[in-house]
ZAMARGU-4260 file (C-alpha; in steps of 0.2 Angstrom, whole numbers, plus 5000, padded with zeros to 4 digits):
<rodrens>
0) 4870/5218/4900 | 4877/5222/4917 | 4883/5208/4927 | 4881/5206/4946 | 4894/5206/4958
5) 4897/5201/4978 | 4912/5214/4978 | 4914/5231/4976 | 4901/5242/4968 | 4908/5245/4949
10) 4905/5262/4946 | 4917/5274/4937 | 4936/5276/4945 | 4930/5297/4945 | 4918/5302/4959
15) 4903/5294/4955 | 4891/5308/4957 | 4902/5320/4946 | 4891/5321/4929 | 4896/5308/4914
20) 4904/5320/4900 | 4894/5320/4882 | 4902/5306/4869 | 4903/5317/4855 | 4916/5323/4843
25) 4930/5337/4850 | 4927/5354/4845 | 4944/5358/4840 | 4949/5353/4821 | 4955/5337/4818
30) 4969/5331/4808 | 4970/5332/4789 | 4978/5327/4773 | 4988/5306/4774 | 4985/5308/4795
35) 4965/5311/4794 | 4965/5296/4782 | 4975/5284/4796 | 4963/5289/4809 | 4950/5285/4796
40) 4956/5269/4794 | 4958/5264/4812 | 4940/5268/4815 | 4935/5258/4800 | 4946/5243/4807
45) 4940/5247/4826 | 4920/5246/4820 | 4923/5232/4808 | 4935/5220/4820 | 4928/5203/4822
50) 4934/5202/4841 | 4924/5215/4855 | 4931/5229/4859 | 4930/5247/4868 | 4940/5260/4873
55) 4937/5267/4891 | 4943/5281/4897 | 4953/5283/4913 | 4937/5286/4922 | 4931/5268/4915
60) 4918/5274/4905 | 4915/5267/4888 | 4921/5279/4875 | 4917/5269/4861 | 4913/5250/4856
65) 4911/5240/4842 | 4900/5231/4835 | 4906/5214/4838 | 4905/5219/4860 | 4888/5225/4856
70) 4883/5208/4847 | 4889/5198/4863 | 4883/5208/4875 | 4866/5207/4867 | 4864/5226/4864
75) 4866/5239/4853 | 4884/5245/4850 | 4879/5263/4853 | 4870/5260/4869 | 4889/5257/4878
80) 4895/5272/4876 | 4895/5281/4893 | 4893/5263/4900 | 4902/5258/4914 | 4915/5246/4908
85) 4917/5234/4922 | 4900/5234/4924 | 4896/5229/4905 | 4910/5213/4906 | 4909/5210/4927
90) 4928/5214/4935 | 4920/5218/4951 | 4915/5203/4956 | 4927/5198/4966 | 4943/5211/4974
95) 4958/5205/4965 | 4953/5208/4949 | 4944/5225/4951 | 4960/5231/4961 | 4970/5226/4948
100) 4957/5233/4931 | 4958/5250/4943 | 4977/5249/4942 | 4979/5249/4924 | 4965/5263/4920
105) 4979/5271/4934 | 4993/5269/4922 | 4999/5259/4936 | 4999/5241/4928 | 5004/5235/4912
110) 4989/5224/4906 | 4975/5214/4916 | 4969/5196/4909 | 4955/5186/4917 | 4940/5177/4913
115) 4921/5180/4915 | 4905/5171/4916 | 4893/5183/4907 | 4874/5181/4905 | 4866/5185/4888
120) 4850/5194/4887 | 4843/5179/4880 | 4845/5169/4893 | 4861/5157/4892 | 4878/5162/4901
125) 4895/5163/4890 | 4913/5162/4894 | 4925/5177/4891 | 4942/5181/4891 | 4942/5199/4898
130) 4960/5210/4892 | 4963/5228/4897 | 4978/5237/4892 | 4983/5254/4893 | 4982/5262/4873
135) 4999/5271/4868 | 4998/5290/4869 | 4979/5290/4873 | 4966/5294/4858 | 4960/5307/4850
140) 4942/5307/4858 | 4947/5304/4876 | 4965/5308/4879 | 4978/5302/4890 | 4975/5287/4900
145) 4963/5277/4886 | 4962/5257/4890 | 4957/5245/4877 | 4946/5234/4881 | 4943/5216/4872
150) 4932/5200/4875 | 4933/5184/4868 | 4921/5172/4868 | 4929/5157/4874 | 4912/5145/4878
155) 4918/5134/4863 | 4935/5131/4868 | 4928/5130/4889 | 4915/5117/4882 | 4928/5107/4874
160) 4940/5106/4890 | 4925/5102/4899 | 4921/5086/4888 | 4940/5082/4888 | 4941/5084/4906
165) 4926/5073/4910 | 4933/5061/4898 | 4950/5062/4907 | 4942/5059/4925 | 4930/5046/4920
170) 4933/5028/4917 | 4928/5025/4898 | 4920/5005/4903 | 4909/5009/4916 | 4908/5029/4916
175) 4912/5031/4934 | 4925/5042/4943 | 4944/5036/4940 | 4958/5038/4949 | 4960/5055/4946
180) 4946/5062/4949 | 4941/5051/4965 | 4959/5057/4973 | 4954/5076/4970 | 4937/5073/4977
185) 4945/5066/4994 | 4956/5080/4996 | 4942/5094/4994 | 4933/5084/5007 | 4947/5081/5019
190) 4950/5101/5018 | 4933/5104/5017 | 4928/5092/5032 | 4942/5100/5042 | 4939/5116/5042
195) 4918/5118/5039 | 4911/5121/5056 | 4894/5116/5046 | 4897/5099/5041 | 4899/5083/5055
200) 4920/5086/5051 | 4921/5066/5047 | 4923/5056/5034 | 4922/5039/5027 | 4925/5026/5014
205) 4921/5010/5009 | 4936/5002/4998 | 4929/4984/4990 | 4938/4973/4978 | 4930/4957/4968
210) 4931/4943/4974 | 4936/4928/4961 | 4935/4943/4946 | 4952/4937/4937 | 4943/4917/4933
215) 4931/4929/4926 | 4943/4936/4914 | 4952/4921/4912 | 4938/4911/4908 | 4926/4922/4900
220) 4936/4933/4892 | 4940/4954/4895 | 4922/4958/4886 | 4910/4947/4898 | 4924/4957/4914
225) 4920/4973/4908 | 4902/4969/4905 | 4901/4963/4922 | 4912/4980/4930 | 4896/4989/4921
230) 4884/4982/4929 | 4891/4980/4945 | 4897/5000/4943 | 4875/5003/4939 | 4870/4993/4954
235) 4884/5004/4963 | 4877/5020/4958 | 4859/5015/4961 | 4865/5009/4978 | 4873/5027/4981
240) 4859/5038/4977 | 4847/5027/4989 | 4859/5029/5003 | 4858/5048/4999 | 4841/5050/4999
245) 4837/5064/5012 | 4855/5067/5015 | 4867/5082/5009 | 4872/5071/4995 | 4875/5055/4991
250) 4893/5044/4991 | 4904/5047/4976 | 4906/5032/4969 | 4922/5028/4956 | 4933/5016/4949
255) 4949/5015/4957 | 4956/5001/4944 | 4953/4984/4939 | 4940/4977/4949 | 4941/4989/4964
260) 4930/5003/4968 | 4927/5015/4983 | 4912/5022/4989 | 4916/5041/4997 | 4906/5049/5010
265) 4908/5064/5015 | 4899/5069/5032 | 4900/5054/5039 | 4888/5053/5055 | 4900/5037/5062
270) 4905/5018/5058 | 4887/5014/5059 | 4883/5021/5043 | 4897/5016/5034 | 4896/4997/5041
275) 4879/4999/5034 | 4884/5003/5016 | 4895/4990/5019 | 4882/4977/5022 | 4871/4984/5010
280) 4885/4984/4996 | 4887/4964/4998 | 4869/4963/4998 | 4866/4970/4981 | 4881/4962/4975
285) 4877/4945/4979 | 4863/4945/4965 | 4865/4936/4951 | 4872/4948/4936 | 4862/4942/4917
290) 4874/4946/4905 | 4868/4940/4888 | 4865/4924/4894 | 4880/4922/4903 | 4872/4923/4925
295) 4886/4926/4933 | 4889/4929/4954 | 4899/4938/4963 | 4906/4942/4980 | 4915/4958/4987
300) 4928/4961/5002 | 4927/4976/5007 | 4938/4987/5021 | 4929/5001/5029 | 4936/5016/5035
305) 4928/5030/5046 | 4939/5044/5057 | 4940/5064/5057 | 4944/5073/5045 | 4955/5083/5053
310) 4972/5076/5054 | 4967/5064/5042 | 4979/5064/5024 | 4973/5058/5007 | 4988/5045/5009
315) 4984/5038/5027 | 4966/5036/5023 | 4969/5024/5008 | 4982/5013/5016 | 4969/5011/5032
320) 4959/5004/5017 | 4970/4995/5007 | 4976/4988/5024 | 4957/4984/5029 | 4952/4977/5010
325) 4966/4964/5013 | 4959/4960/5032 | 4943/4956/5023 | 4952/4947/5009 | 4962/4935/5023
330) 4948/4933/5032 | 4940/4923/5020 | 4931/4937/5009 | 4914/4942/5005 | 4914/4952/5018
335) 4915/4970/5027 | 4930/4973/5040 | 4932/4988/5047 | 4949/4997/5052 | 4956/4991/5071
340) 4969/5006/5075 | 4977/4990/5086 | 4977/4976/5072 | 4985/4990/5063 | 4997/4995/5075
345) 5003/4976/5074 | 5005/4975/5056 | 5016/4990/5055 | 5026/4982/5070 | 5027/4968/5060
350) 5032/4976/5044 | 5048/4985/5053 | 5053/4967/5061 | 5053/4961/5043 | 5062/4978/5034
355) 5075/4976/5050 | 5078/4957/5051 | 5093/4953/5039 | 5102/4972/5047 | 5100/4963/5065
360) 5108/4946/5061 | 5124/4958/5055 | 5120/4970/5069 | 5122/4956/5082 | 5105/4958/5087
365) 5101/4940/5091 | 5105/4930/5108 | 5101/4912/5112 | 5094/4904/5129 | 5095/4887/5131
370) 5082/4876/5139 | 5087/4859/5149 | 5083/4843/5140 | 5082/4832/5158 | 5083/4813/5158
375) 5065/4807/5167 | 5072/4793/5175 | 5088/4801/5182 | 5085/4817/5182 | 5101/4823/5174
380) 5102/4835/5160 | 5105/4828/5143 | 5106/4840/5131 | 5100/4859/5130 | 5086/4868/5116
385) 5095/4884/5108 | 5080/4895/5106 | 5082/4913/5097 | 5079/4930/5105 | 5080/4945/5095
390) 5087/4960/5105 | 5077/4975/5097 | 5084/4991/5098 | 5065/4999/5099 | 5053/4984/5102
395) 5064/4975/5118 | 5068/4958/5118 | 5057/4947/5106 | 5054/4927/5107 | 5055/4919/5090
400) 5035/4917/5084 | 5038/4938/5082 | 5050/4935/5071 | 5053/4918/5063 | 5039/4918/5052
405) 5044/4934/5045 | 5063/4926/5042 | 5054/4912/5034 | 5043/4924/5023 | 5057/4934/5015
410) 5073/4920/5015 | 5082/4929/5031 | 5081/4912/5042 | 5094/4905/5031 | 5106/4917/5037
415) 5099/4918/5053 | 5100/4899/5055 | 5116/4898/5052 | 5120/4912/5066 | 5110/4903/5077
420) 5120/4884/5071 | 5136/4888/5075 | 5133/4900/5090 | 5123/4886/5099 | 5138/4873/5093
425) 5151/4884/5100 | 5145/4887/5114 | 5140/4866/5118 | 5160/4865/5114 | 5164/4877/5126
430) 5153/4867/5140 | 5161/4852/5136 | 5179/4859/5136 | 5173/4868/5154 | 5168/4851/5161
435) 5177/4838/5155 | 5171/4825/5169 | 5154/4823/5163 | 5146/4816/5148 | 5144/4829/5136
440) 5128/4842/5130 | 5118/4837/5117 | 5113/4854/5108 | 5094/4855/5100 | 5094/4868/5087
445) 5077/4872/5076 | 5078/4870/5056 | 5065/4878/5044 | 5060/4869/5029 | 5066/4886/5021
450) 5086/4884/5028 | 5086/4863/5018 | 5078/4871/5001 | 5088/4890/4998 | 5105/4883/5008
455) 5116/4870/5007 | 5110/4864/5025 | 5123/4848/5026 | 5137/4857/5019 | 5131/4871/5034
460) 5132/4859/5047 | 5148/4850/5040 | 5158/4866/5039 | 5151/4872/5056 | 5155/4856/5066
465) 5172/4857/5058 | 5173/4874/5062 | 5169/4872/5081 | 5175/4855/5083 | 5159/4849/5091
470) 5153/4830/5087 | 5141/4827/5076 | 5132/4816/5088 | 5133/4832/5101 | 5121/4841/5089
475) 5102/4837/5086 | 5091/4846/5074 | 5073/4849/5075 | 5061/4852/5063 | 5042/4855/5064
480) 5031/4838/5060 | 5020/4845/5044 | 5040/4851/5037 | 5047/4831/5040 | 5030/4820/5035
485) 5031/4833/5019 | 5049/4829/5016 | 5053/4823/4998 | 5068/4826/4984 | 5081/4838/4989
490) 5073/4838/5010 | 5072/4820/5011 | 5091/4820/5005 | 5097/4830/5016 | 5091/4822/5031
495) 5098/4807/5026 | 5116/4815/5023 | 5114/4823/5041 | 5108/4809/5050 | 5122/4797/5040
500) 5133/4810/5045 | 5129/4806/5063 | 5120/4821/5068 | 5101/4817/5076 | 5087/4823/5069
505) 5071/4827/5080 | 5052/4828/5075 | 5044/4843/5085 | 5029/4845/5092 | 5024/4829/5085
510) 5005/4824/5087 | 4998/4842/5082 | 5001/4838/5060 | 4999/4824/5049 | 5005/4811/5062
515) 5009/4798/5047 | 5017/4783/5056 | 5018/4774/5043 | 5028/4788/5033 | 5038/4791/5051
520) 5048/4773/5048 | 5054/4777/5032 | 5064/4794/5039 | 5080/4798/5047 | 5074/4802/5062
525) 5079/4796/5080 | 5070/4808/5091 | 5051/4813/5092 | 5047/4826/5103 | 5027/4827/5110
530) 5020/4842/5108 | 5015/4851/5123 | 4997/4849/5122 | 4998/4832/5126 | 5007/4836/5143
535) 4996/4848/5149 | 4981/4836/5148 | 4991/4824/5159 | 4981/4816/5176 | 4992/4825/5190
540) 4995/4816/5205 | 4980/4813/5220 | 4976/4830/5230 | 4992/4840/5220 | 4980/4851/5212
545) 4964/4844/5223 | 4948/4845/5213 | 4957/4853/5197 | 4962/4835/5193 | 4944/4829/5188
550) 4944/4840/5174 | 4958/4834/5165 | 4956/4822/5149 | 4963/4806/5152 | 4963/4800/5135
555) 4978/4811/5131 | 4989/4799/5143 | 4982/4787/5134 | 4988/4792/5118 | 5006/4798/5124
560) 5009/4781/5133 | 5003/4771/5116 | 5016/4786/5105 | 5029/4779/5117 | 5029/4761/5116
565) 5027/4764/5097 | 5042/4775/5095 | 5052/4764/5104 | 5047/4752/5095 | 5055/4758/5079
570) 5072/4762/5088 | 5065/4782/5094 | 5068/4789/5111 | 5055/4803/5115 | 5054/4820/5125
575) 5041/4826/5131 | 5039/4846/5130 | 5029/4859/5145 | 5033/4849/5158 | 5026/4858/5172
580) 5024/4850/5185 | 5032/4832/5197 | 5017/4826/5194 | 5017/4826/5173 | 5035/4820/5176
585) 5032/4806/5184 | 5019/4800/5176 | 5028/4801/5160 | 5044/4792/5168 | 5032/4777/5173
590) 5026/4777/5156 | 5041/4777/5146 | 5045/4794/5141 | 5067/4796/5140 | 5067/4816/5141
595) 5057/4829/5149 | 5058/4849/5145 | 5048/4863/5152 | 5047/4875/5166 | 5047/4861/5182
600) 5066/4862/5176 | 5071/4878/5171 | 5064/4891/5160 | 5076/4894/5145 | 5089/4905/5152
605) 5108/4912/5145 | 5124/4900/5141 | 5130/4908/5161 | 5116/4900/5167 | 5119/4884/5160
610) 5136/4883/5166 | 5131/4886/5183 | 5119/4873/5184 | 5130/4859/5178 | 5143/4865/5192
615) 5130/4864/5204 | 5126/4846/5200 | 5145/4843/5200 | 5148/4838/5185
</rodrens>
């Protein structure tokens, strides 16, 4: 049986046109008495060994061979001698291993191991483990520089490795790809599609998760879920061999865990075929599944994922589609997204605010502005908003709806707030110690529902007034409207401790949540603060904006004049926010309004600032 090879031509190590010397027994007498009957027996063993062998002399013919190497060769034990060994078992096929076979019939390496792929006379192929090794002192028949040679047929032993592999790499409930094996696949293709000058050098992947697939489970039970993940894995498959029809191949297909798969393309033509997948992936799932009975439907969200693969790493592909699976599971699943390199440049922005937020507070990374809180019908300032700015060391200077939600998110406002408390506090003292002929600042400070839940909020403010020996009436707390309508238990008492305490508490942006009067009487509140909305749909004044004005609702003044009446009404004074122009401000004085705040005044600007404008007015 000679095998075929791609490398060099396997002839014998000697010059291959020099004549092949006659196998035959040497002429000169051979040993006798105990030693003749040793040699005997070797023979006898060498013949009768269940395992292939041969010897080969230096020049790499065969010398001899058993019976057992004739039987898996499929030929006549007799017929290899004078063969050409690497012929007979295939060590030329590639360089490596004929340079190193040549080097032990050299005497120059100790032993040569590898394995072979062999092809019977009868047609099937069989694995081999091919060992050469130099015999000690030669033989009798050939001399110095004998190797023997051994093959074991190790097709068993690879068959079974192949079923445990397969069973490794496979998921056992719907006989996909797992894990593993899909992570090795998309390596090969990412080092494949960067370097192949043949393929289109792209790649793609749909990643999809079931949607509503734990109520399954939950309900149903772990049998009906797995039932349902095989069948969803068949229509998958059948799916994926459509799409490849007429292509290279078609999209591997696998089981990543739980309910999420991934569909791999390799040569990826652009997003236009993977969107289509996409599309036709939620078509296909949105079939009704027969389960014994049970009909069940699903949905999918699915993030799609298409770039080059060069440059691209296994990791950085899956977290752009883990990152896009949960664009599509926010934006309300059962659906495709596909990956926006800006939207993701934003969410990792995002994620280092939120890993740096609780260093920056001990960093002193935050600064406050301060925005004037103007009285409408004298036009002197009342009071000042503390508002947050975040001094980022890489991202500049940050207004707080880049951070604040994130503070919420992971508990850092509670520490943050209470920066921002007694900084704002301290600094309304110090006003009021720098101008002691005027009536004193008011300071506005924000309050998440977060800071009155995980803190001690009026033990906070107690401690802090104490602290900086401002007045409780000097400070003015502002939560959000859908936080204070909401307020109950532990919230509710708080306000009540702080407002009994003497400290105001202020509705924001009222008008834009629940807008529960009847609720609003019930609560400590003094102050309600109109959310800007309302402002800006104002009627400015005759020929100040000329035929801008027409456009403008005038239901909104409507609605902020009846807020008024009703607020004072129940003892409430009210600001009005995004004051903008004369015009908004005088229409609000006319109407009622106590306090304006917005840009006609001053943007919010530093505690220096501050001081200088209530020198300028003299005070």
């Amino acid at each position: 049986m000679n095998g075929t090879s791609q490398g060099p031509t396997a002839t014998a190590v000697a010059d291959p046109g020099r004549a092949r010397p006659a196998v035959t027994e040497r002429h000169q007498p051979g040993p006798t008495g105990p030693l003749a009957q040793y040699a005997a027996d070797y023979r006898a063993a060498f013949a009768a060994a269940p395992l292939a062998l041969a010897v080969v002399d230096r020049e790499g013919l065969v010398v001899s061979a058993n019976d057992a190497l004739g039987e898996l060769l499929g030929a006549d034990a007799a017929d290899l001698t004078g063969r050409v060994a690497a012929d007979l078992v295939d060590l030329a096929s590639d360089a490596r291993t004929w340079h190193a076979y040549r080097e032990v019939l050299r005497g120059r390496q100790a032993k040569l191991r590898c394995t072979r792929r062999l092809k019977h006379p009868d047609g099937h192929s069989l694995w081999t483990q091919i060992t050469a090794s130099p015999l000690p002192g030669g033989s009798e028949r050939c001399g110095a520089g004998s190797v023997l040679l051994a093959a074991a047929d190790i097709s068993a032993r690879r068959d079974l490795q192949a079923r445990l592999r397969h069973l490794q790499m496979h998921d056992p409930v719907t006989r996909l790809p797992n894990r593993a094996l899909f992570f090795e696949r998309l390596a090969t293709a990412l080092e494949a599609g960067a370097y192949d000058d043949t393929s289109t050098g792209r790649i793609g992947l749909c990643y999809l998760d079931l949607d509503g697939f734990k109520a399954v489970n939950d309900t149903l039970g772990h049998r009906v879920g797995d039932r349902l993940l095989a069948a969803v894995a068949e229509r998958l498959t059948a799916l994926a061999d459509r799409a490849g029809y007429g292509r290279a191949s078609a999209p591997l297909v696998a089981r990543l865990g739980g309910d999420e798969f991934a569909l791999l393309v390799e040569d990826s033509t652009g997003t236009d075929q993977l969107t289509e997948l996409a599309e036709t992936v939620l078509r296909t799932l949105q079939e009704p599944f027969d389960l014994s009975g049970q009909r069940l439907s699903v949905s999918a969200s699915i993030g799609v994922v298409e770039r080059r693969a060069a440059g691209t790493t296994t990791t950085g592909l899956m977290q752009a589609a883990d990152t896009t699976l949960y664009w599509a599971k926010a934006d309300g699943k059962a659906r495709w997204t596909l990956f926006d390199p800006e939207r993701n440049a934003h969410r990792m922005t995002r994620q280092a605010l939120a890993s740096s937020l609780r260093p920056a507070v001990e960093r002193d990374e935050f600064v406050l502005d301060y925005q004037p809180l103007v009285c409408l019908e004298s036009g002197d300032v009342r009071g000042v908003e503390a508002l947050v700015r975040w001094n980022h060391p890489q991202f500049g200077l940050l207004t707080p709806n880049r951070f604040i939600g994130l503070a919420e998110e992971d508990g850092s406002i509670v520490q943050l707030g209470r920066w921002v408390l007694r900084t704002a506090c301290r600094q309304a003292r110090r006003w009021q110690l720098e101008h002691p002929g005027r009536d004193p600042l008011f300071v506005s400070v924000n309050v998440a529902v977060r800071q009155v839940w995980d803190s001690d909020l009026v033990a906070d403010v107690a401690d802090i007034l104490a602290e900086t020996g401002l007045a409780p009436g000097l400070l003015q707390l502002e939560l959000t409207e859908s936080a204070v309508m909401g307020s109950a238990g532990r919230p509710l008492q708080a306000l009540q401790a702080l407002s009994d305490m003497g400290v105001r508490i202020a509705i924001d942006d009222f008008g834009t949540g629940y807008s529960n009067l009847a609720y609003l009487s019930r609560l400590p509140v003094s102050v309600l603060k109109l959310d800007g909305s309302f402002v800006r749909g104002f009627q400015y004044d005759e020929g100040e904006y000329g035929e801008a004005s027409a456009h403008i609702n005038p239901a909104d003044e409507v609605i902020v004049e009846a807020l008024v009446q009703l607020a004072h009404r129940l003892g409430l004074t009210v600001t009005a926010e995004c004051v903008e122009t004369s015009g908004q401000a005088e229409r609000l004085r006319r109407i009622g309004c106590d306090t304006g705040q917005g840009w006609l005044y001053s943007r919010p600007v530093g505690a220096d600032r501050i001081s200088v404008l209530l020198g300028s007015r003299g005070d």
